[in-house]
C-alpha positions as CSV (number, residue, x, y, z in Angstrom):
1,X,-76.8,33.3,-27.6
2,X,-78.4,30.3,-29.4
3,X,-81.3,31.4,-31.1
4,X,-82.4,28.3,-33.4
5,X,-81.4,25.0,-31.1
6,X,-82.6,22.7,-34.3
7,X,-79.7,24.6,-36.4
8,X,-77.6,26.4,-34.3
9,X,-77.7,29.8,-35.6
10,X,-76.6,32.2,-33.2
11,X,-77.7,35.9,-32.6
12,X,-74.2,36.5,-33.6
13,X,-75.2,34.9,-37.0
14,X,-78.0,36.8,-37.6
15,X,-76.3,40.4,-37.1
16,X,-73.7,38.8,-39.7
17,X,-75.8,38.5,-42.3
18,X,-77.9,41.5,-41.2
19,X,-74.8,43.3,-41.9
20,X,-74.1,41.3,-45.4
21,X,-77.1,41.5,-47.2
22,X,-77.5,45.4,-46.1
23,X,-74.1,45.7,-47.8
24,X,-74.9,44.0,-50.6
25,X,-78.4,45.6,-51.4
26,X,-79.4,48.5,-48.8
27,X,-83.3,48.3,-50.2
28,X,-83.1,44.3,-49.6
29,X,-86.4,43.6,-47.6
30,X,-85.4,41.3,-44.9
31,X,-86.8,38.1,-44.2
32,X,-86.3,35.1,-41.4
33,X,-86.2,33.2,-44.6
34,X,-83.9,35.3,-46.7
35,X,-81.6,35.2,-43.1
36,X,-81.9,31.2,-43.3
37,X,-80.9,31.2,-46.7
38,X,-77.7,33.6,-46.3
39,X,-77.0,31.0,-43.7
40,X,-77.4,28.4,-45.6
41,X,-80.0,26.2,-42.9
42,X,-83.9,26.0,-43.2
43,X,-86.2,26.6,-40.2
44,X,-87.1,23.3,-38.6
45,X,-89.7,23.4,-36.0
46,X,-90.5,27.5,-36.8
47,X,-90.9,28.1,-32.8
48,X,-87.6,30.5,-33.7
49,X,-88.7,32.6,-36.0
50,X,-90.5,35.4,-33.8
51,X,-86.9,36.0,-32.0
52,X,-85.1,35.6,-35.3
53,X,-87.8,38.6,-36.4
54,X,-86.8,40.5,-33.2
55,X,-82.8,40.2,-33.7
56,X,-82.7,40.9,-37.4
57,X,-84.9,44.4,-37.0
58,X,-83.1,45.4,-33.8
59,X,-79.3,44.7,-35.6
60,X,-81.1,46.0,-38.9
61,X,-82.6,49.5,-36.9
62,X,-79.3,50.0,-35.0
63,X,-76.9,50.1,-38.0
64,X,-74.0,48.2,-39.3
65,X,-71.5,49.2,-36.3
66,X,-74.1,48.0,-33.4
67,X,-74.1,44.4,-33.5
68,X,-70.9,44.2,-31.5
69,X,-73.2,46.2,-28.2
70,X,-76.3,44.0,-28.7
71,X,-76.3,40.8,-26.4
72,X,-74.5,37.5,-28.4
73,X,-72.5,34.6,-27.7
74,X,-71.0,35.8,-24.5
75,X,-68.4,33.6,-23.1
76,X,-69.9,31.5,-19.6
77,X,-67.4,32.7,-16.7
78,X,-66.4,30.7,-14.1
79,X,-66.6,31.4,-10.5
């Protein structure tokens, strides 16, 4: 799923670098901006940032082996 249309970050993105910079420091506070700057985008327009909040507390609740269950990037079937 497409969360930021202006730079293309994914949900899958976020629950990457959920996972990485839990990793890397396990008392890290985490941040939409500290997510956008593991990413290496800036926010644009902002109007992303609430879901981006949402995703990276759900992966960041749900531990390190979850963000394979939550809803990303699913490929479009066709009928």
């Amino acid at each position: 799923m497409i969360v930021c249309s202006c730079t293309m970050i994914t949900a899958q993105d976020i629950a990457e670098a959920v996972v990485e910079l839990r990793t890397e420091d396990p008392l890290v506070v985490l941040t939409p901006g500290l997510i956008y700057r593991r990413l290496g985008k800036r926010p644009s327009c902002g109007n992303c940032l609430p879901l981006i909040t949402k995703l990276m507390v759900a992966y960041d609740e749900a531990g390190p082996g979850s963000a394979a269950s939550l809803p990303h990037d699913k490929p479009i079937e066709d009928s």
